[in-house]
GURO-819277 format. One record per residue (C-alpha): x, y, z; residue in three letters. Coordinates in steps of 0.2 Angstrom, whole numbers, plus 2048, in hexadecimal, padded with zeros to 3 digits. Example, Ala and Ser with C-alpha at 12.3 -4.5 7.8 and 13.67 -1.06 7.14 Angstrom:
// residues 2
+-----+-----+-----+------+
!  px !  py !  pz ! code !
+-----+-----+-----+------+
! 83E ! 7EA ! 827 !  ala !
! 844 ! 7FB ! 824 !  ser !
+-----+-----+-----+------+
This chain:
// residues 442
+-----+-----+-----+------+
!  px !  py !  pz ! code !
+-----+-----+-----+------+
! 812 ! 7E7 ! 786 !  unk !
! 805 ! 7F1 ! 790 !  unk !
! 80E ! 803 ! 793 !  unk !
! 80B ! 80E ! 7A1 !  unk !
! 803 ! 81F ! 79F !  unk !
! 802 ! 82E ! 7AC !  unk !
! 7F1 ! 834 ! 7B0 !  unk !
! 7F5 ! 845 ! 7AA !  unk !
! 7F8 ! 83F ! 799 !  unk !
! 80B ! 83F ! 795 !  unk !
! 80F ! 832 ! 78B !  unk !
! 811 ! 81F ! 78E !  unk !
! 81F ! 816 ! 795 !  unk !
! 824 ! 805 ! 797 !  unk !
! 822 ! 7FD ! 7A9 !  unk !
! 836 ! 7FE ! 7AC !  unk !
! 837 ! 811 ! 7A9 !  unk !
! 825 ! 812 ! 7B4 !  unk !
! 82E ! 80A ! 7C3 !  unk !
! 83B ! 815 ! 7C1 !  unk !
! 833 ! 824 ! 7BE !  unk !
! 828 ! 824 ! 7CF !  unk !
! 820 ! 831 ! 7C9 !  unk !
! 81C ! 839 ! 7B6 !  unk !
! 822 ! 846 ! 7AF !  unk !
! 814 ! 850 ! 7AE !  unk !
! 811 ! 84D ! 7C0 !  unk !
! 805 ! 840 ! 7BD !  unk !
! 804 ! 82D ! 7C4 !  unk !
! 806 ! 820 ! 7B9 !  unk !
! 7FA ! 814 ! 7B5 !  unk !
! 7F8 ! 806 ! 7A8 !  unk !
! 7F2 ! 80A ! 796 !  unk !
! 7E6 ! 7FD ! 796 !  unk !
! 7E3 ! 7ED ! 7A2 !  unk !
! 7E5 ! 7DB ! 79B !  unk !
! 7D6 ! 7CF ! 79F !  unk !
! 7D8 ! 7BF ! 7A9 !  unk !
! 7CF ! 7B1 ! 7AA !  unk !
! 7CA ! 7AC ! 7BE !  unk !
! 7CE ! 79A ! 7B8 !  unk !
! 7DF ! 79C ! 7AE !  unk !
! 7E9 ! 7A1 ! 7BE !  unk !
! 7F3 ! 794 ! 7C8 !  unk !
! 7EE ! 78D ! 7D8 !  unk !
! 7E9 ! 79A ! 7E6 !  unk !
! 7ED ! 791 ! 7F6 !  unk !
! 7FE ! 788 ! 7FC !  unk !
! 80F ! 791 ! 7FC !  unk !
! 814 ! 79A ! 7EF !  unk !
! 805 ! 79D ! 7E9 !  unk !
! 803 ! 7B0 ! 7E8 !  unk !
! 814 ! 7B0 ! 7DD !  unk !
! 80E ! 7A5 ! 7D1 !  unk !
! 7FA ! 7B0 ! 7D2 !  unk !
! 804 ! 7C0 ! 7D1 !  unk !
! 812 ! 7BB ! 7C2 !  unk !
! 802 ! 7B4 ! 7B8 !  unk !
! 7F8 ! 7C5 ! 7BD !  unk !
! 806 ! 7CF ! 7B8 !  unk !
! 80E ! 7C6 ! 7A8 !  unk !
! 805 ! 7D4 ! 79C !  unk !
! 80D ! 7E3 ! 7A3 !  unk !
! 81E ! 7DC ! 7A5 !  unk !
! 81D ! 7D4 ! 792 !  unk !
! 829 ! 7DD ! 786 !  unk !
! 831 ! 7E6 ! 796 !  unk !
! 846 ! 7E3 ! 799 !  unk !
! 83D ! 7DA ! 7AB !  unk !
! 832 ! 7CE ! 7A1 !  unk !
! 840 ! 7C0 ! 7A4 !  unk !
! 842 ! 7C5 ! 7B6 !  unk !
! 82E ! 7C4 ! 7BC !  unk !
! 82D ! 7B4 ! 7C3 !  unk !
! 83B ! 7B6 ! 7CC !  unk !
! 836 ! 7C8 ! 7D1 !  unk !
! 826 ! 7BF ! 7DA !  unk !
! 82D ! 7B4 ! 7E2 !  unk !
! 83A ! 7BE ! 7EB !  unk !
! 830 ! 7CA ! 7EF !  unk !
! 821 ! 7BF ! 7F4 !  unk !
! 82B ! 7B2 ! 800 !  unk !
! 81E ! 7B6 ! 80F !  unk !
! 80D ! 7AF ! 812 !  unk !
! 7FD ! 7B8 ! 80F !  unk !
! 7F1 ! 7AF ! 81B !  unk !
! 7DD ! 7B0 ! 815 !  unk !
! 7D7 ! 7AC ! 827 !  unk !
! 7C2 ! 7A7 ! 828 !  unk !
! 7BB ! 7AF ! 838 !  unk !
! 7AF ! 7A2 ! 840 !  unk !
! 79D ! 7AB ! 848 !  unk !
! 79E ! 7BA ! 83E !  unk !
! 791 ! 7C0 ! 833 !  unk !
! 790 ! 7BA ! 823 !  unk !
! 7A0 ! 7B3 ! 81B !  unk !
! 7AF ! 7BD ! 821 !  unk !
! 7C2 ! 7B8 ! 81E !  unk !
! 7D0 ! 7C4 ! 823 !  unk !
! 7DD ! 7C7 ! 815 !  unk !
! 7EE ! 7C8 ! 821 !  unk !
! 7F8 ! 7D3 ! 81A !  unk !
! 807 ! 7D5 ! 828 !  unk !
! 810 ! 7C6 ! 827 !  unk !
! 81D ! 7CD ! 81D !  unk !
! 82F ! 7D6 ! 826 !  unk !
! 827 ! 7E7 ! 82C !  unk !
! 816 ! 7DF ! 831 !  unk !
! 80B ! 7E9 ! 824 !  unk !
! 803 ! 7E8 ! 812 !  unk !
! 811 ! 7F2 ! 80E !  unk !
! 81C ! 7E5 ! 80D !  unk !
! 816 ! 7DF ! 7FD !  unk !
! 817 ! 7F0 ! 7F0 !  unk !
! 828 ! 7F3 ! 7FA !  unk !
! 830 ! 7E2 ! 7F7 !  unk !
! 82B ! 7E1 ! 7E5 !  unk !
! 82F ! 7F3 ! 7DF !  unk !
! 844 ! 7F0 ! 7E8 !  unk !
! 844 ! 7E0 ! 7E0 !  unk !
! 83D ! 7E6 ! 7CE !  unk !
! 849 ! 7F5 ! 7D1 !  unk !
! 856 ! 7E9 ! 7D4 !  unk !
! 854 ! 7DF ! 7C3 !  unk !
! 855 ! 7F0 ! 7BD !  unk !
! 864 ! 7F3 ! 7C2 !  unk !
! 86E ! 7E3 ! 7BD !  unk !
! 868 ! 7E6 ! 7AE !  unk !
! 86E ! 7F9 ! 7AC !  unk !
! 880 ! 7F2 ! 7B2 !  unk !
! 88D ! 7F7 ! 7BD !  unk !
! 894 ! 803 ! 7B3 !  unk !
! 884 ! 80C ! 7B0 !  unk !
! 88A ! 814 ! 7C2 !  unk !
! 878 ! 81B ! 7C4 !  unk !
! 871 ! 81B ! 7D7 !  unk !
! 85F ! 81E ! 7DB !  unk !
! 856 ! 826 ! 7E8 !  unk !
! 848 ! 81F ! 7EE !  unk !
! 83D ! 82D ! 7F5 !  unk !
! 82D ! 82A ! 801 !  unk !
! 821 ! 833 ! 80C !  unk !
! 818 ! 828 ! 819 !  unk !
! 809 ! 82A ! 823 !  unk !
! 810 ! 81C ! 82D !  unk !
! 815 ! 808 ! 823 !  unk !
! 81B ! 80F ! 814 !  unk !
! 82B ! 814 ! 81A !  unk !
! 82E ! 804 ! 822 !  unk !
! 82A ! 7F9 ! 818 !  unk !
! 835 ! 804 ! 808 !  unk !
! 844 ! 803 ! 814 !  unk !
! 844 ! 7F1 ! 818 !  unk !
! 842 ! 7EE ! 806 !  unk !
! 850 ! 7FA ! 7FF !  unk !
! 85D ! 7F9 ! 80F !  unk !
! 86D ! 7F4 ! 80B !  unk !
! 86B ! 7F3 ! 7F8 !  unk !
! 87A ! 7FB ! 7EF !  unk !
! 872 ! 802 ! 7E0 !  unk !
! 865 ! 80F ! 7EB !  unk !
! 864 ! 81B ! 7F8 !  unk !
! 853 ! 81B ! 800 !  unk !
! 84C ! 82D ! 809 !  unk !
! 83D ! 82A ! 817 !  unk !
! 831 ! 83A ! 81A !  unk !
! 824 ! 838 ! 827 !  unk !
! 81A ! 842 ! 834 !  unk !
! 824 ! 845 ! 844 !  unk !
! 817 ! 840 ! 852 !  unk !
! 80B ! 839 ! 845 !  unk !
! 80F ! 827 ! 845 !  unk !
! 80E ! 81A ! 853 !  unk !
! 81F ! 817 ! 85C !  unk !
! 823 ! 807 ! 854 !  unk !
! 81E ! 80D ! 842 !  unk !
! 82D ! 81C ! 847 !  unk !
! 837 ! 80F ! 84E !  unk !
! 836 ! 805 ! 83C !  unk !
! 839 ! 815 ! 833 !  unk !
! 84A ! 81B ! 83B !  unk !
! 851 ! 80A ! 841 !  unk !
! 85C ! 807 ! 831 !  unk !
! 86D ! 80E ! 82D !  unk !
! 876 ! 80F ! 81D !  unk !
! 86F ! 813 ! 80F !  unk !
! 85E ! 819 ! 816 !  unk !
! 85B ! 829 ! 81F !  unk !
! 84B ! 82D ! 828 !  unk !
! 843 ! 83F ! 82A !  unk !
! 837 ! 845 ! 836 !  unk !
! 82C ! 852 ! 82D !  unk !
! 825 ! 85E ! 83C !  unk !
! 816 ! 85E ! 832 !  unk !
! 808 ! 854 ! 82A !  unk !
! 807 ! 844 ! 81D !  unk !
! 801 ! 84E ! 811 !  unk !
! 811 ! 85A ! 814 !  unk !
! 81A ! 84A ! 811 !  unk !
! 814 ! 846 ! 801 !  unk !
! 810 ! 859 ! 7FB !  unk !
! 825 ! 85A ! 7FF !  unk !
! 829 ! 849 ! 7F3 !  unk !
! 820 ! 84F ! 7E6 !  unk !
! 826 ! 85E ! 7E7 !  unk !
! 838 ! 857 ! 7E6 !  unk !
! 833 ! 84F ! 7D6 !  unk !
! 82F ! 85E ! 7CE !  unk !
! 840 ! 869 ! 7D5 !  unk !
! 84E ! 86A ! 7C8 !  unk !
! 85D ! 86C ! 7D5 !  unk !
! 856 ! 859 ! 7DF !  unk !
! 853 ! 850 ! 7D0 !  unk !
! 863 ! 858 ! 7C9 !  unk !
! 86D ! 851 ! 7D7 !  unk !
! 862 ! 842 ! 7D9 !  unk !
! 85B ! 833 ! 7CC !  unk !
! 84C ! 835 ! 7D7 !  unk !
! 83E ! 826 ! 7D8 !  unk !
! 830 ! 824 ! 7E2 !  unk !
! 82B ! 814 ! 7EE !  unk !
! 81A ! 81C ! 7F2 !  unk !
! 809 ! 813 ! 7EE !  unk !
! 80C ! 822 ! 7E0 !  unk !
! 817 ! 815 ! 7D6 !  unk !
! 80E ! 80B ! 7CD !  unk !
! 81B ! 7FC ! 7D2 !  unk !
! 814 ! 7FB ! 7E5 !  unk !
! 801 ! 7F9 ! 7DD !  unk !
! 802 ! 7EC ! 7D1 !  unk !
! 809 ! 7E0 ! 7DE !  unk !
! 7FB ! 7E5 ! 7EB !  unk !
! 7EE ! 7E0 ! 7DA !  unk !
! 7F7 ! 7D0 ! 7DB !  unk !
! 7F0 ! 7C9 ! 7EE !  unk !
! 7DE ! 7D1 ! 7E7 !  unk !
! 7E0 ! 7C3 ! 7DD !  unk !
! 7E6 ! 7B8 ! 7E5 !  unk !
! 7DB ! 7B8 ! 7F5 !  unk !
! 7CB ! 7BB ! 7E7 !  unk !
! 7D0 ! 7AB ! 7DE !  unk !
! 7D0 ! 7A1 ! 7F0 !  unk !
! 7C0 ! 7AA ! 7F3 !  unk !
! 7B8 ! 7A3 ! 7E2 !  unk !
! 7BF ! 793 ! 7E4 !  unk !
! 7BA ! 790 ! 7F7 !  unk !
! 7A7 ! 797 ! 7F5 !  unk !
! 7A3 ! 798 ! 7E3 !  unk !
! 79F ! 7AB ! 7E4 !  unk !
! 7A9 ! 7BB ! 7E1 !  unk !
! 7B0 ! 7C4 ! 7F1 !  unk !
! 7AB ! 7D5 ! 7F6 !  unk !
! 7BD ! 7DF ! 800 !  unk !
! 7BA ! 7EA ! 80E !  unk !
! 7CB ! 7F4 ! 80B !  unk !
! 7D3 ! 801 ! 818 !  unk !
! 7D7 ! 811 ! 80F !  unk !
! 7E3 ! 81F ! 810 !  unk !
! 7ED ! 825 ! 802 !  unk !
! 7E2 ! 818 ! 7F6 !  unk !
! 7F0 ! 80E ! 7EE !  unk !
! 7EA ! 7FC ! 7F6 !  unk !
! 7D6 ! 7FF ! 7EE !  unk !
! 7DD ! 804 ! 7DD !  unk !
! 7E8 ! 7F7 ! 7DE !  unk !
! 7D7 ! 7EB ! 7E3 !  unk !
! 7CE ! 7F5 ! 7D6 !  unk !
! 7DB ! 7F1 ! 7C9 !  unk !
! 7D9 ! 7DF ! 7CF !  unk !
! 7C6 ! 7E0 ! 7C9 !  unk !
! 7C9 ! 7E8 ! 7B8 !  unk !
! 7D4 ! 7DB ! 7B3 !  unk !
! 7C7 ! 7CF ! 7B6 !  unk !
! 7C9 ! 7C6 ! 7C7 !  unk !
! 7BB ! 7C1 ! 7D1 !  unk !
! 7B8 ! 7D1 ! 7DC !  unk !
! 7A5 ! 7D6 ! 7DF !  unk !
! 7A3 ! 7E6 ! 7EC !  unk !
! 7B3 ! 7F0 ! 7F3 !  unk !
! 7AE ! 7FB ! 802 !  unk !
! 7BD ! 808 ! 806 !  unk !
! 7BD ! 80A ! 817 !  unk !
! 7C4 ! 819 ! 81D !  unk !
! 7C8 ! 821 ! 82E !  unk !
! 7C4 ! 835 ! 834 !  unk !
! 7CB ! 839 ! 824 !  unk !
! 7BE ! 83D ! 81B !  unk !
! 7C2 ! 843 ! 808 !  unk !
! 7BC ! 833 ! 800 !  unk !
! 7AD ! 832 ! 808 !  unk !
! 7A8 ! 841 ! 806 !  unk !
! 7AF ! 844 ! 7F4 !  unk !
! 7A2 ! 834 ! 7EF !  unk !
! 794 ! 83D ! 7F8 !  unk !
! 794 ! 84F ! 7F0 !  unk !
! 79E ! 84A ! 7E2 !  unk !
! 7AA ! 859 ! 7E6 !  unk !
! 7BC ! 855 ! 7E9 !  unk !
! 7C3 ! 861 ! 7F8 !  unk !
! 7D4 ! 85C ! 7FE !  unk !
! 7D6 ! 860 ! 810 !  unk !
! 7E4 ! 85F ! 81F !  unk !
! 7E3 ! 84E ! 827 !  unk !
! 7DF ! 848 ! 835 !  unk !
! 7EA ! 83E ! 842 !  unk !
! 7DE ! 830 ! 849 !  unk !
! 7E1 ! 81D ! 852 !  unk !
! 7E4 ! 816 ! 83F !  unk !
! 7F3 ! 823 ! 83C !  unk !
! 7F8 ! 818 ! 82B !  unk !
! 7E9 ! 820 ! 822 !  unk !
! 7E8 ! 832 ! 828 !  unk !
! 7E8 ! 839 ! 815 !  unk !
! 7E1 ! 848 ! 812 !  unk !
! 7E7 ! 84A ! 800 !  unk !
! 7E8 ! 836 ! 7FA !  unk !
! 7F3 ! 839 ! 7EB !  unk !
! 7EA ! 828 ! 7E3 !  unk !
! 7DA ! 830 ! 7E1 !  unk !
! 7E2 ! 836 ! 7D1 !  unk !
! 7E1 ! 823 ! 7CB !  unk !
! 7CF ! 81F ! 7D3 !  unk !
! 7C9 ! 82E ! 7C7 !  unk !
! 7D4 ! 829 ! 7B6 !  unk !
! 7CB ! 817 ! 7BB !  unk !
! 7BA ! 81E ! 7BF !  unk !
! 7B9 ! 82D ! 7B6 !  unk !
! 7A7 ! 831 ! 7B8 !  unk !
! 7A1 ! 831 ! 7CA !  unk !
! 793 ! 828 ! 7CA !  unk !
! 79D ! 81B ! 7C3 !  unk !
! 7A9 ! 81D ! 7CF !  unk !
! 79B ! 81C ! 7DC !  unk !
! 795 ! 80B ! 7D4 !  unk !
! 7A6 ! 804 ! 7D4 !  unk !
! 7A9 ! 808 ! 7E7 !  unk !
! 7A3 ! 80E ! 7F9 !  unk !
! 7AC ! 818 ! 805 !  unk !
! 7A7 ! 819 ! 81A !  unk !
! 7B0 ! 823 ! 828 !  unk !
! 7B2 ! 81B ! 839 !  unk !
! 7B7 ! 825 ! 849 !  unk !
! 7C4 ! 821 ! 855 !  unk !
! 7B7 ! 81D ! 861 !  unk !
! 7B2 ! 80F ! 856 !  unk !
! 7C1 ! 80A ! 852 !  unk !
! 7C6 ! 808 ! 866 !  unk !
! 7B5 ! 7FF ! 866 !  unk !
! 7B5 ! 7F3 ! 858 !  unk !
! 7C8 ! 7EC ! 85D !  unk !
! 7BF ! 7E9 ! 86E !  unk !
! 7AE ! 7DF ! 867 !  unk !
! 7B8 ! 7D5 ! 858 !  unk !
! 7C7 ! 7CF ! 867 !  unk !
! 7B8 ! 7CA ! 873 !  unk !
! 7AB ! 7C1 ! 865 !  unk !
! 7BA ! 7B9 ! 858 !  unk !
! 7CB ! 7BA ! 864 !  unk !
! 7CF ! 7C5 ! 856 !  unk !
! 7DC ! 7D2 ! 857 !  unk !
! 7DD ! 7DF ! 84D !  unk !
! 7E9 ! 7F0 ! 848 !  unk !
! 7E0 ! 800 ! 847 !  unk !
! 7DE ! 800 ! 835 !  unk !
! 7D7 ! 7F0 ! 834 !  unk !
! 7CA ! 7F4 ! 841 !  unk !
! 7C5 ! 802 ! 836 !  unk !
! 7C1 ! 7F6 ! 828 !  unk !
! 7B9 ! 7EA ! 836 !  unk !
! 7B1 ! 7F9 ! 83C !  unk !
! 7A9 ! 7FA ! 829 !  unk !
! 7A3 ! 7E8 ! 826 !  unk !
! 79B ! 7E8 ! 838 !  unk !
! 791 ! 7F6 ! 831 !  unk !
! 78A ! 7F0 ! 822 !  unk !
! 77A ! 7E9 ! 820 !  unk !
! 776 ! 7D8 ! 824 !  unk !
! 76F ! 7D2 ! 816 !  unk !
! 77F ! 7DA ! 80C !  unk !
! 78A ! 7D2 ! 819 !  unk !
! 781 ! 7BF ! 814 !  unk !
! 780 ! 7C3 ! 800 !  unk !
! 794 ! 7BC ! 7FC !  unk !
! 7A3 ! 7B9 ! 804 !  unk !
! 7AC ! 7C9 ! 80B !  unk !
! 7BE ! 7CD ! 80D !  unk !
! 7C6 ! 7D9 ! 81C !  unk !
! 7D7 ! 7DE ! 816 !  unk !
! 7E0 ! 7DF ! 827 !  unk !
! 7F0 ! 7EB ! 822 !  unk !
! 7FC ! 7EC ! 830 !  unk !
! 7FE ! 7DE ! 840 !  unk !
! 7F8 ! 7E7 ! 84F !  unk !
! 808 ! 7E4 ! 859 !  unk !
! 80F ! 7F4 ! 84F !  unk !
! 7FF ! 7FC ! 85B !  unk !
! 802 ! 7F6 ! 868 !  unk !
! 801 ! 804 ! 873 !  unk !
! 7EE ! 806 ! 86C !  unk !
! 7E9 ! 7F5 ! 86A !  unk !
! 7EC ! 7EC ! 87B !  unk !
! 7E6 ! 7F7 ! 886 !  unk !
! 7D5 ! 7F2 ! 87C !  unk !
! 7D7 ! 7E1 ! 87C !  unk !
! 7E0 ! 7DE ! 88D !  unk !
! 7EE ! 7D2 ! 888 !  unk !
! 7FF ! 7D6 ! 880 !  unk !
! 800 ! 7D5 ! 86B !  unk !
! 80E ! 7C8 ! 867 !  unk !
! 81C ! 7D2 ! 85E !  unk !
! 81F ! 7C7 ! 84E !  unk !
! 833 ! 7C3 ! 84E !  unk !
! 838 ! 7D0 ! 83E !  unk !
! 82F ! 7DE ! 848 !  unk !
! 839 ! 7DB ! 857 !  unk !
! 84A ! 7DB ! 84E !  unk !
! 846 ! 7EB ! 846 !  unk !
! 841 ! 7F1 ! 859 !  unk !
! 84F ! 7EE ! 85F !  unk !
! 85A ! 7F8 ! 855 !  unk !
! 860 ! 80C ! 859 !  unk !
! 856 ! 81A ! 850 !  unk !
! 860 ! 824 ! 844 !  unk !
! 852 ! 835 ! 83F !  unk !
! 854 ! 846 ! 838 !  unk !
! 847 ! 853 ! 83B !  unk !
! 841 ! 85F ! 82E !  unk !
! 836 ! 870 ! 82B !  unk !
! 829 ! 86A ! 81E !  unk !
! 82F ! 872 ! 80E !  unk !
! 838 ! 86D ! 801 !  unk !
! 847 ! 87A ! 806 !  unk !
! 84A ! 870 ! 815 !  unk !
! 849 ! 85C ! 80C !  unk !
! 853 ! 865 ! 7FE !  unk !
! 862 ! 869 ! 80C !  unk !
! 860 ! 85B ! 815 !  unk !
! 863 ! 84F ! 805 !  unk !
! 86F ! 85A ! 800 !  unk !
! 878 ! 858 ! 812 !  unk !
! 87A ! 843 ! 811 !  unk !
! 87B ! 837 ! 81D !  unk !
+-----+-----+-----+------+
């Protein structure tokens, strides 16, 4: 068994309790105590369907071994990974560029994949606790915009779990509001009158508060438990090992970047021994990890809303993790890049990339796009790169085709979830006020 530790130094937990959990005691995130290494060639096939299951029960067997889910893995995956994950060669670009599509699942975003996994470990967890255990959980999240989505699609309707929604009122696209407040049941929405970061500073504060995790067995569904990063690490692999296979050479990820989770979850990829080369983060106005790698000074600071609203982290609560990984920042700086690209940019390189390749692409892609495009010619034609596109650009649609001049399909689960009425409550961004308003119900 590989146990889960905090990064604060509590002590280690097997991966059940660390799903459960969220977050550590001691405030800390949990990562694992040491990483098994894989060889490239031990893993099953890495094309055809089903194929990321069977990559992400074989990447994941050494941390579910010895835990009361090690029976239930294979079935985990391949519930939770019953979508495709496309990696999609763009013809005429520079150098070898595939798109890792990440928004085929049923809220059209990466997020899909942690969600989907964490309910359905959760799930396991509780069949095996038993009815008469009589334990409920509440699934707390802040969103900066696909998070919540993606966590109540997952969770909606399941009888062992109440799932609370806190994002930024007026600080997500219309449709990613329309996916956060759509549900009913056992799922409530509220719309913070304030930033991400107030969000998240208000979920981890509810951790910490006696009287809500008195009232409530409270878990997370952030990229701050540790059960929505090991399945992101799970297509790493799975587009690296296609990468490999197709070209004979390791592949470099351009990654969009907000709150961290998806590049720790690629970093983690690495350190267990997949063929991943360079990772460039790229990131939007945000600038903290940018500028945390240039001056080696970590300032957290109030985010910025921008075109990419998904990654407007001021405070990315996974940094915690890159530094447990990297602890020494050159090291750090050795192991990744970070760049900042501005809206204009952004507007600009949806326009270019849809005029050269027919390519469409969300906000936060075109931020990573945005990345490649700048990188040096000869490091564009060293090795095979990788642009994680993280969200389908239909959820932007109000951005994106007023650049491209032609309405954005709406894939068929979107526009189920569009159709549906909005049920929100708005909040004051303090804890008092998420305290009542749990307190309150339905």
């Amino acid at each position: 068994m590989i146990p889960f530790r905090s990064t604060r130094g509590a002590e280690p937990v097997p991966l059940s309790r660390a799903l459960e959990d969220g977050i550590a005691k001691d405030g800390g995130l949990y990562v694992p105590a040491q990483f098994p290494q894989h060889l490239p060639s031990a893993f099953p096939e890495a094309s055809g369907e089903g194929a990321l299951a069977a990559v992400a029960e074989h990447l994941l067997a050494p941390f579910f071994a010895g835990d009361v889910l090690s029976p239930d893995l294979a079935g985990i995956t391949s519930r939770a990974f019953d979508f495709p994950v496309p990696l999609v060669e763009v013809p005429g670009a520079p150098g070898k560029l595939s798109i890792l599509e990440l928004f085929h699942g049923p809220t059209a975003a990466f997020k899909d994949f942690g969600a989907r996994f964490l309910a359905t470990c959760m799930g396991a967890l509780a069949a095996h606790r038993g009815a008469s255990d009589g334990r409920k959980l509440t699934i707390l999240v802040a969103t900066s915009g696909d998070t919540g989505g993606a966590v109540a699609a997952a969770f909606h309707g399941v009888p062992w779990a109440e799932v609370v929604v806190l994002y930024p009122k007026g600080l997500v696209s219309p449709r990613q509001e329309q996916q956060l407040t759509c549900w009913d049941g056992n799922v409530r929405a509220f719309s913070v009158r304030g930033t991400f970061d107030d969000c998240q500073r208000m979920v981890k504060a509810a951790f910490a508060d006696p009287e809500l995790s008195g009232a409530f067995a409270l878990s997370s569904a952030n990229s701050i438990n540790v059960g929505r990063l090991l399945p992101q690490a799970a297509y790493y692999a799975k587009a690296s090992l296609e990468v490999q296979r197709a070209h004979g050479a390791k592949a470099s990820f351009v990654v969009p970047s907000g709150n961290l989770g998806n590049v720790v979850a690629c970093l983690w990829a690495r350190r267990m021994g997949l063929p991943i080369d360079r990772v460039v983060l790229a990131h939007n106005e945000n600038r903290t990890v940018p500028d945390f790698l240039h001056t080696g000074q970590f300032e957290a600071r109030p985010s910025v809303a921008t075109l990419a609203s998904a990654m407007d982290v001021g405070n990315p609560s996974n940094l915690e993790r890159l530094r447990v990984l990297y602890p020494d920042i050159e090291e750090l700086r050795a192991a990744v890049r970070a760049v900042s690209v501005s809206d204009e940019a952004i507007r600009a390189r949806i326009r270019q990339d849809h005029a050269r390749y027919r390519t469409i692409h969300c906000p936060h892609t075109a931020v990573g796009a945005e990345a490649y495009a700048n990188l040096a010619p000869a490091e564009q034609a060293s090795g095979p790169w990788v642009l994680v596109s993280t969200a389908h650009p239909a959820k932007f649609h109000e951005i994106v085709e007023p650049l491209v001049g032609e309405p954005v399909p709406v894939p068929s689960a979107l526009a189920r979830l569009l159709a549906l009425p909005q049920r929100k409550t708005e909040i004051a961004p303090e804890l008092g006020a998420l305290r009542a308003a749990m307190r309150a119900g339905p």
